[in-house]
C-alpha positions in Angstrom: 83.6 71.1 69.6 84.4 71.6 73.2 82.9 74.7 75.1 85.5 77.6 76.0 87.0 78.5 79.3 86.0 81.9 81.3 89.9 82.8 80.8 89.3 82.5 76.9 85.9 84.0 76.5 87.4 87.2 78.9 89.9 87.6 76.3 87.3 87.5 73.6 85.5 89.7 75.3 88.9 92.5 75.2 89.5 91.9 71.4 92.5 90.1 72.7 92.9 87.1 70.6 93.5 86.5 66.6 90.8 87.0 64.0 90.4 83.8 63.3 90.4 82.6 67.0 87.3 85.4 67.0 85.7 84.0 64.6 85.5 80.8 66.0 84.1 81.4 69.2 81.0 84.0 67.6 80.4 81.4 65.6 80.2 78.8 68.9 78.8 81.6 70.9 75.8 81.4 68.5 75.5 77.5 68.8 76.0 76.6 72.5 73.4 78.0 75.4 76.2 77.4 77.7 78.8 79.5 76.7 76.7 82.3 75.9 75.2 82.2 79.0 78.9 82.6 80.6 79.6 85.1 77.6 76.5 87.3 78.8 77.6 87.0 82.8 80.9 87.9 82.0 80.2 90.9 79.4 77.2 91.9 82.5 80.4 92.0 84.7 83.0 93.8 82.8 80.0 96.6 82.2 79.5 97.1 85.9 83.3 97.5 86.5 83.8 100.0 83.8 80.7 102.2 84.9 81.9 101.8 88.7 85.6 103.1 87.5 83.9 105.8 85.3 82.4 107.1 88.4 85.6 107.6 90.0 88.0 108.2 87.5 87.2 112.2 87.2 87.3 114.3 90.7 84.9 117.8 90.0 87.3 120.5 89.0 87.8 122.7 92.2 86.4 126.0 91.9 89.3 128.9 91.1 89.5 132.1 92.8 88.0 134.9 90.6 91.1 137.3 90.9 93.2 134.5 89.6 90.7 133.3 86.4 91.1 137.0 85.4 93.1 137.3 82.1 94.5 140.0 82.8 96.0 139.1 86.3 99.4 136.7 85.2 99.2 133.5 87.3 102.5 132.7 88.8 104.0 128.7 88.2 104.0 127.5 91.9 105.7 124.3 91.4 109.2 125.0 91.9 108.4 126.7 95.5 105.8 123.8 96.6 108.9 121.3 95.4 111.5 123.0 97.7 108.8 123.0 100.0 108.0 119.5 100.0 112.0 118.7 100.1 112.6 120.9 103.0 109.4 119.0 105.0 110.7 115.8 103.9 114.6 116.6 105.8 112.9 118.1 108.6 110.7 115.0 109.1 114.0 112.7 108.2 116.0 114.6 110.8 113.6 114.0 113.3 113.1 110.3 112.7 117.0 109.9 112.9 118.0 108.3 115.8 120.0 109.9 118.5 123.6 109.2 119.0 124.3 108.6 122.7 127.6 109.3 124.5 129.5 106.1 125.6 129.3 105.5 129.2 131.6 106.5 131.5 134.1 104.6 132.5 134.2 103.4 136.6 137.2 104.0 138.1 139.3 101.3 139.4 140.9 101.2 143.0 144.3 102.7 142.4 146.8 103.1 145.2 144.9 105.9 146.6 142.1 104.4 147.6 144.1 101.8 148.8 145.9 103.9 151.4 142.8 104.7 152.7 141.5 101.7 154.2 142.3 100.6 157.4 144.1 97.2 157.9 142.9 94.9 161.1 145.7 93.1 163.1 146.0 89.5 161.8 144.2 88.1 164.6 141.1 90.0 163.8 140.8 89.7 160.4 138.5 86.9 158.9 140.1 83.7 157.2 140.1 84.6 153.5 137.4 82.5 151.5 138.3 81.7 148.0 135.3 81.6 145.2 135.1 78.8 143.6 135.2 79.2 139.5 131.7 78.2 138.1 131.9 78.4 134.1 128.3 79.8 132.5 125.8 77.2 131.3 126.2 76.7 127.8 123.3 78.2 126.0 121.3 75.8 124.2 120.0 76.4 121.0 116.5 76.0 120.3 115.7 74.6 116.7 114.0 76.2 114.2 111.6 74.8 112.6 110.6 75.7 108.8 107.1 77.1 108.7 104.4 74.9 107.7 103.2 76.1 104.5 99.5 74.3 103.3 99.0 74.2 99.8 95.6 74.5 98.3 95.4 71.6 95.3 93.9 73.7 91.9 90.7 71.6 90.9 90.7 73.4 87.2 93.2 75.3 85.5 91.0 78.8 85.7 92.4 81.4 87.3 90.5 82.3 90.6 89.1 85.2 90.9 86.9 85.5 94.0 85.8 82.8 96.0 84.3 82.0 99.9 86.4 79.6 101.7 84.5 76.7 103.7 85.6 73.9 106.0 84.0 70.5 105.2 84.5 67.3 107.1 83.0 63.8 107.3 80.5 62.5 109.7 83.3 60.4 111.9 84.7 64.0 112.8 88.3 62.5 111.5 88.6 64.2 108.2 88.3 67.8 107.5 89.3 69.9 104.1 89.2 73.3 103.1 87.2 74.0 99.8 87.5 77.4 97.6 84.0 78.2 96.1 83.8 80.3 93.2 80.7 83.0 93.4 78.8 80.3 91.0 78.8 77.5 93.4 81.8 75.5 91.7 84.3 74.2 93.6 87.7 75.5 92.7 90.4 74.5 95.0 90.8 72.1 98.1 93.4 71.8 101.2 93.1 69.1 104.0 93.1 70.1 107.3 95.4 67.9 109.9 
């Protein structure tokens, strides 16, 4: 018989699998060094995580005021004033995050016959030859091209899921080739990209 996966011996592990699927691998567990080695690292694992999140899972109760713990002082529900509380700090804080309407500008006022009146005409002789502007159309705007990104795909070297690993670059002696490699925290390489 063929040794199990880490995928299949974690679900082993949770009581996730059928009875008879669970009674196959105790029984294999019990004939192949290998596995339960990988059994016992795995269980060793799961233990620390579940004492590390027992730790943390209950904050110390906070200490309450001795007037209030008093039976015979009737302690108030609070959650419908710290709601409209909360709602009332959340428009404030909206309000203020809106942005600002600004007023159009104004508009510049064009020469109209007024202003016209008031500027003093030269004798023809005195006035300078009138230059005409020659009409220059804009540049057209060139687009520049966008290119997709460049995405780099590491290649799966087993079909286990990966975990945590240490990424390290490996190349050949002539310099020329390089590749990314995905170690898993046992030393076994999991996943490979080449570098250009």
């Amino acid at each position: 018989m063929s040794c199990w996966s880490e995928g299949e011996l974690r679900a082993w592990i949770d009581r996730e699998l059928a009875a008879e699927e669970m009674e196959r691998i105790a029984t294999h567990l019990a004939e192949c060094p290998r596995c339960d080695g990988v059994y016992r690292e795995l269980s060793g694992r799961a233990a620390r995580v579940g004492a590390m999140l027992e730790a943390i899972a209950e904050p110390e109760p906070a200490v309450r005021d001795a007037a209030i713990s008093c039976p015979s002082v009737k302690t108030r529900k609070r959650w419908p004033g710290v709601a409209a509380a909360a709602l009332a700090a959340g428009f404030v804080i909206g309000f203020l995050l809106m942005p600002r309407r600004t007023a159009p500008p104004a508009p510049v006022p064009q020469p109209g016959p007024e202003i016209a009146a008031t500027v003093p005409v030269l004798p023809a002789e005195a006035a300078p030859p009138a230059v005409r502007r020659a009409a220059v159309p804009p540049a057209p705007r060139r687009r520049q091209p966008v290119s997709a990104p460049r995405i780099d795909y590491y290649l799966a070297l087993d079909d286990d899921p990966i975990e945590a690993g240490v990424v390290m670059r490996i190349g050949l002696a002539d310099g020329h080739s390089e590749a990314d490699v995905i170690f898993s925290p046992e030393g076994r390489a999991r996943a490979i990209r080449l570098v250009k």
